[in-house]
DSSP file (Angstrom, degrees, kcal/mol; ACC not computed):
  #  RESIDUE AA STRUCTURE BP1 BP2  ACC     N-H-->O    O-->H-N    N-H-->O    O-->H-N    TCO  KAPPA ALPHA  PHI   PSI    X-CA   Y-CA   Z-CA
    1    1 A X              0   0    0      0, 0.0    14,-2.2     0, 0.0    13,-0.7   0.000 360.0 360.0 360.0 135.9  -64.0   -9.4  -33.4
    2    2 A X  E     -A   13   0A   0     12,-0.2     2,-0.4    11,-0.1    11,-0.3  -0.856 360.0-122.0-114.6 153.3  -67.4   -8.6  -34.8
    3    3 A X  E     -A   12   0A   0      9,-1.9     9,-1.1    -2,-0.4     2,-0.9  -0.650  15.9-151.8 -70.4 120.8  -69.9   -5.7  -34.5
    4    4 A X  E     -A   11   0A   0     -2,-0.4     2,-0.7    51,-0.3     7,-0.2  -0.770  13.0-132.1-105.9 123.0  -73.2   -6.0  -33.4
    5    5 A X    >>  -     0   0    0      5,-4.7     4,-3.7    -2,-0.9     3,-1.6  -0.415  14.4-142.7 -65.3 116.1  -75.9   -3.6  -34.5
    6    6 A X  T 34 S+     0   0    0     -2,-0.7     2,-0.1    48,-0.3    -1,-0.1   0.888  93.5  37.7 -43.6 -72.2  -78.0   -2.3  -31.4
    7    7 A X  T 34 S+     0   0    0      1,-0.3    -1,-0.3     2,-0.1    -2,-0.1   0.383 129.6  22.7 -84.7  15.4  -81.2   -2.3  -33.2
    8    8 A X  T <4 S-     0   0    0     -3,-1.6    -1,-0.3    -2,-0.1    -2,-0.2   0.614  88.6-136.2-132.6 -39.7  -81.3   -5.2  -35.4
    9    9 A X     <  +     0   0    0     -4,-3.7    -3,-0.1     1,-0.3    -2,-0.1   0.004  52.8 139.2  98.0 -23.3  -78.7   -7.4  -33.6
   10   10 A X        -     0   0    0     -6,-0.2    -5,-4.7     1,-0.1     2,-0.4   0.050  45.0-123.8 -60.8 153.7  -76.8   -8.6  -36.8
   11   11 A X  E     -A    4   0A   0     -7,-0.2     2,-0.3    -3,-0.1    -7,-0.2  -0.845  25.6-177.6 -96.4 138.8  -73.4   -8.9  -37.0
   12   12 A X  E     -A    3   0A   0     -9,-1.1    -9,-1.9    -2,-0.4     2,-0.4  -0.727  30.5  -1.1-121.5-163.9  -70.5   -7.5  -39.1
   13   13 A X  E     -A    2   0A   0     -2,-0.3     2,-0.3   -11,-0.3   -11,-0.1  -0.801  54.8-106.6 111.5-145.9  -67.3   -7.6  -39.6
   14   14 A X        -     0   0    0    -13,-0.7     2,-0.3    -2,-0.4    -1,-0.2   0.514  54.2-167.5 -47.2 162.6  -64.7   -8.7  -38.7
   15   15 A X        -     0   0    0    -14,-2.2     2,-0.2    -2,-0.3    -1,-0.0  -0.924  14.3-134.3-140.7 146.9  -63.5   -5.4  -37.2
   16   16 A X        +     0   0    0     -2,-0.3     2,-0.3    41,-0.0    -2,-0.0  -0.334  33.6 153.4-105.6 169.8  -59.9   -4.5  -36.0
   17   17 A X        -     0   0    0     -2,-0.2     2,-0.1    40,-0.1    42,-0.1  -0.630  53.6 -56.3 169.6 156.7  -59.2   -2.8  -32.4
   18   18 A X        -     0   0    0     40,-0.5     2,-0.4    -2,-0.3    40,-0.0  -0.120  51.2-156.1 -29.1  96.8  -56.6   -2.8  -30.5
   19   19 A X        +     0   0    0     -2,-0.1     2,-0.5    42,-0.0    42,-0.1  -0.634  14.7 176.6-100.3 157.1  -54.7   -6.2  -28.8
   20   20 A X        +     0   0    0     -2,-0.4    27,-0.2     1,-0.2    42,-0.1  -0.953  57.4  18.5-151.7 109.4  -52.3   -7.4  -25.7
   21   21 A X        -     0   0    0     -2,-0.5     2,-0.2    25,-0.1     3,-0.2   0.166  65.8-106.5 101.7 164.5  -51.4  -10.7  -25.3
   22   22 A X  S    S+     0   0    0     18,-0.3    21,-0.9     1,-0.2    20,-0.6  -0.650  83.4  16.9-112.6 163.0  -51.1  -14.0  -27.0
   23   23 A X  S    S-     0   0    0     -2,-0.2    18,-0.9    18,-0.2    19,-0.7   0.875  76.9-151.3  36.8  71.8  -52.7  -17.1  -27.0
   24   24 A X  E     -B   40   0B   0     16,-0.2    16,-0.2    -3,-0.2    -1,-0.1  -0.143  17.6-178.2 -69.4 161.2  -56.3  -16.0  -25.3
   25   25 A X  E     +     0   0B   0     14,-2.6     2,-0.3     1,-0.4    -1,-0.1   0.683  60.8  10.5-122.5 -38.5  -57.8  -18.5  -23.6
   26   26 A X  E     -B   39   0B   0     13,-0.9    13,-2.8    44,-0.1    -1,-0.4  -0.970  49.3-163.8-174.2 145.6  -61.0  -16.7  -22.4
   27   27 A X  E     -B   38   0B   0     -2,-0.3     2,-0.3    11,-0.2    11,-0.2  -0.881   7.7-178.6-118.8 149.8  -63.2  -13.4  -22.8
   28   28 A X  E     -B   37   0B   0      9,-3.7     9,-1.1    -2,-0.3     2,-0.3  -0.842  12.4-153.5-128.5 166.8  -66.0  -12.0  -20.4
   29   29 A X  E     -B   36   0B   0     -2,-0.3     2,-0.4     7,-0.3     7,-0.2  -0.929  28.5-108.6 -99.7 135.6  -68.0   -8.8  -21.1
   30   30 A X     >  -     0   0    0      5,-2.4     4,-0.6    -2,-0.3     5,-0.2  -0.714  24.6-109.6 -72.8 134.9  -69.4   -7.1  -18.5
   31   31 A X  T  4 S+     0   0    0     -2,-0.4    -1,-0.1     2,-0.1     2,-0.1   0.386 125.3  41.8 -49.1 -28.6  -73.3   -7.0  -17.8
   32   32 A X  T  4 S-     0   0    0      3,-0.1    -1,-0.0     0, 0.0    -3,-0.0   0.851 111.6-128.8-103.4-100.5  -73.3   -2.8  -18.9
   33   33 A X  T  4 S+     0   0    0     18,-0.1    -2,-0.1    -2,-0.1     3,-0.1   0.000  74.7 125.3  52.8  81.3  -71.0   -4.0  -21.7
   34   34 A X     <  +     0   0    0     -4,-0.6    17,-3.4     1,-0.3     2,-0.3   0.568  69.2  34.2-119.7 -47.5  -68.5   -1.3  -20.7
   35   35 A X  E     - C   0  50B   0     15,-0.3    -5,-2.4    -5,-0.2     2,-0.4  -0.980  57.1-169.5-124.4 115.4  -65.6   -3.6  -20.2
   36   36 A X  E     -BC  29  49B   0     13,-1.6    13,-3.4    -2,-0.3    -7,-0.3  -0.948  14.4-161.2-105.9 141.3  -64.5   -6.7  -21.8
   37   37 A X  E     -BC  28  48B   0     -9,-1.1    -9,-3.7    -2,-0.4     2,-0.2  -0.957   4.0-168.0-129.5 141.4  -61.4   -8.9  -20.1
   38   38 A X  E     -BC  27  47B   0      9,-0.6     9,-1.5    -2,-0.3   -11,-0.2  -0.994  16.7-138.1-122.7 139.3  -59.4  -11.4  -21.8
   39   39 A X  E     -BC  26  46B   0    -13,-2.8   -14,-2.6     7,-0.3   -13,-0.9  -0.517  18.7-156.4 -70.6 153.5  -56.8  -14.1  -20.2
   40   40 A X  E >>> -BC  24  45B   0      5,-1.8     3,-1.4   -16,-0.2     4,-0.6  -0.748  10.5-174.2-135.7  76.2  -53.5  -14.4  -22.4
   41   41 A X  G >45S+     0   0    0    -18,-0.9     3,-0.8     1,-0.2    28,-0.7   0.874  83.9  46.7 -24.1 -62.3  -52.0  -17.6  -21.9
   42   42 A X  G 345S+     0   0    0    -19,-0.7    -1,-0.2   -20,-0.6   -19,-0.2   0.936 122.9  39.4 -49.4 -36.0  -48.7  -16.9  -24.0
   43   43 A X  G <45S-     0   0    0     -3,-1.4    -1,-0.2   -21,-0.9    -2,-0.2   0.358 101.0-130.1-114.9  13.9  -48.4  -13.5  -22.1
   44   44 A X  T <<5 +     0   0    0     -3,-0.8    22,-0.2    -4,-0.6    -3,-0.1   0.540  69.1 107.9  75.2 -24.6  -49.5  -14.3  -18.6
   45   45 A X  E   < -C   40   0B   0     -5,-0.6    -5,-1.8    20,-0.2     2,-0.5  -0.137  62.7-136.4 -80.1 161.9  -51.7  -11.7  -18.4
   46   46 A X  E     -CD  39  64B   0     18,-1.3    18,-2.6    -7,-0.2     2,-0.5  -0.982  24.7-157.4-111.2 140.1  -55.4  -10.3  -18.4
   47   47 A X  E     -CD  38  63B   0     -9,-1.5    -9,-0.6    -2,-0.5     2,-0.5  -0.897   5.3-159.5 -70.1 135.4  -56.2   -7.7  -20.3
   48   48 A X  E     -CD  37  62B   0     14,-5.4    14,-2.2    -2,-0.5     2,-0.4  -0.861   7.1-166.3-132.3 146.8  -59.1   -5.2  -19.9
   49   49 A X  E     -CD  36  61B   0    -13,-3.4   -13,-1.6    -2,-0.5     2,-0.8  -0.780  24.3-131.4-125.7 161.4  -60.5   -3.1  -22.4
   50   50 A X  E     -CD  35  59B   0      9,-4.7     9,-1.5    10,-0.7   -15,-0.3  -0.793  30.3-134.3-102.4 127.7  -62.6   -0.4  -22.1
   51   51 A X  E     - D   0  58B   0    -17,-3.4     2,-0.3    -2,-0.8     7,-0.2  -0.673  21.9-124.2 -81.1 133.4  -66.0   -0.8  -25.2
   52   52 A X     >  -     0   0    0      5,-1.1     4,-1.5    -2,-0.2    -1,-0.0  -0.612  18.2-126.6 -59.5 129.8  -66.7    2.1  -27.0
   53   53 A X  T  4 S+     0   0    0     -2,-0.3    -1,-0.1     1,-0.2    -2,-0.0   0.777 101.6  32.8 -88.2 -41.7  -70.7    3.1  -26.4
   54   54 A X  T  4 S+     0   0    0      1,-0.1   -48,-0.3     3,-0.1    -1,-0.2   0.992 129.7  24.0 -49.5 -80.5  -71.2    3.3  -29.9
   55   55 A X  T  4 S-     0   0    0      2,-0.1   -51,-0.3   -50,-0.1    -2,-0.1   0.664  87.4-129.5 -68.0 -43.4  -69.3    1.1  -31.8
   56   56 A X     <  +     0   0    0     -4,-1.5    -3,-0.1     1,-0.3     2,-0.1   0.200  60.6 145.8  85.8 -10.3  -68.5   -1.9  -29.1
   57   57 A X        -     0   0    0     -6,-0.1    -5,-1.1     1,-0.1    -1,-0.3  -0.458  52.7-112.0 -58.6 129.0  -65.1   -1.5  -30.1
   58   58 A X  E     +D   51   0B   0     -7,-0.2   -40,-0.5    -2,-0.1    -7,-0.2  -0.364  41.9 159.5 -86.3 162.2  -62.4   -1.9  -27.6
   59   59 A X  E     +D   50   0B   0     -9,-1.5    -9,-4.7     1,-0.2    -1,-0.0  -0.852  52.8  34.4-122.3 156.7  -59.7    1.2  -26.0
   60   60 A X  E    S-     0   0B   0     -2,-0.2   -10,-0.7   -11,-0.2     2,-0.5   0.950  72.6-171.6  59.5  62.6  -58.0    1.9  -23.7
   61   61 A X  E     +D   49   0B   0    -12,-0.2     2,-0.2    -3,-0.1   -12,-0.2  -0.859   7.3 175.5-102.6 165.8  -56.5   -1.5  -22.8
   62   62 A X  E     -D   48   0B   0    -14,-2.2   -14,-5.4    -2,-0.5     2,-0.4  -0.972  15.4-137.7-128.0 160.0  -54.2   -2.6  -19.7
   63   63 A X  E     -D   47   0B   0     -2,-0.2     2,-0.4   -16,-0.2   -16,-0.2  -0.783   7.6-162.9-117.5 158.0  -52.7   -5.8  -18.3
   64   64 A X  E     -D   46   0B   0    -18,-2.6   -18,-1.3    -2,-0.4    -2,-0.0  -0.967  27.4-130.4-127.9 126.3  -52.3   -7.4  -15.1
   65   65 A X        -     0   0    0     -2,-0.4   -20,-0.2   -20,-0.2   -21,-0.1   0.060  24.1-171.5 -74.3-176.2  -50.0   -9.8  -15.0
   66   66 A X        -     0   0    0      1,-0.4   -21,-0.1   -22,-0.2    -1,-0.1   0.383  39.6 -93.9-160.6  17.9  -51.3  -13.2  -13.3
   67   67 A X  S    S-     0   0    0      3,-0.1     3,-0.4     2,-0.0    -1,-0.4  -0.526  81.1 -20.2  95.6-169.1  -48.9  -15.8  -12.8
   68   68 A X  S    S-     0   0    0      1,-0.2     3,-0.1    -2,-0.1   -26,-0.1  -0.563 117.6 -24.8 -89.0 149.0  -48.3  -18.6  -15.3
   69   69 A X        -     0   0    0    -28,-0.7    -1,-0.2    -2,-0.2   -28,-0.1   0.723  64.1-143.7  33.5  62.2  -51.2  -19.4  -17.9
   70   70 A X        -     0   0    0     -3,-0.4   -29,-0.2   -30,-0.1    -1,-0.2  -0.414   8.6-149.4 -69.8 144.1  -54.4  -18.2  -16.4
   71   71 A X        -     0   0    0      1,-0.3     2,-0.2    -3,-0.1    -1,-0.1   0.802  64.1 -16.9 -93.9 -36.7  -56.5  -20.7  -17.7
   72   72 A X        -     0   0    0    -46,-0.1    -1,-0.3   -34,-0.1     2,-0.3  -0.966  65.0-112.4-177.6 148.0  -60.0  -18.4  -18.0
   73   73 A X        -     0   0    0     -2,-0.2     2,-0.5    -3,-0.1   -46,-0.1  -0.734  22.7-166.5-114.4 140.1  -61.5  -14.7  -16.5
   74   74 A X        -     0   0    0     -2,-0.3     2,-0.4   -46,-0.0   -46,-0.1  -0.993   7.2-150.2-135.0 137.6  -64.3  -14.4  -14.1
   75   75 A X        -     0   0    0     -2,-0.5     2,-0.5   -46,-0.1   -46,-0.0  -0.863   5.9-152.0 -66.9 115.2  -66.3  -11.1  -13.2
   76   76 A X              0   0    0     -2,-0.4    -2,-0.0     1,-0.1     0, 0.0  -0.784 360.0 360.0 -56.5  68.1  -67.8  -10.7   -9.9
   77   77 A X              0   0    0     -2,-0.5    -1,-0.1     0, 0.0   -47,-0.0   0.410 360.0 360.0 -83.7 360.0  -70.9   -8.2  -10.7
């Protein structure tokens, strides 16, 4: 995962935060970039994490489980 700086745009990192689940398959951010969800093939799951207003770093994650191997995550905005 990389940072981006709000006023310039660049990126750094890599950067560490928190993880759930294996094998991801697919990430969305939400349109406020509040929330990021990823599918986790290996683990069946989605996870969603909550972005730190600062940083962009994720917290605060939870899963929902989803049947076998969700393939890819879609927001409805």
């Amino acid at each position: 995962m990389f940072q981006v700086d709000g006023p310039t745009g660049l990126l750094s990192g890599p950067v560490t935060g928190p993880t759930i689940g294996t094998n991801p398959t697919s990430v969305v951010v939400a349109p406020q970039g509040k929330f990021a969800c990823i599918a986790n093939n290996g683990d069946n799951n989605v996870a969603a994490y909550q972005l730190r207003e600062i940083t962009g770093l994720p917290s605060r994650a939870i899963t929902q489980p989803t049947g076998q191997g969700p393939p890819m995550v879609v927001l409805s905005c």
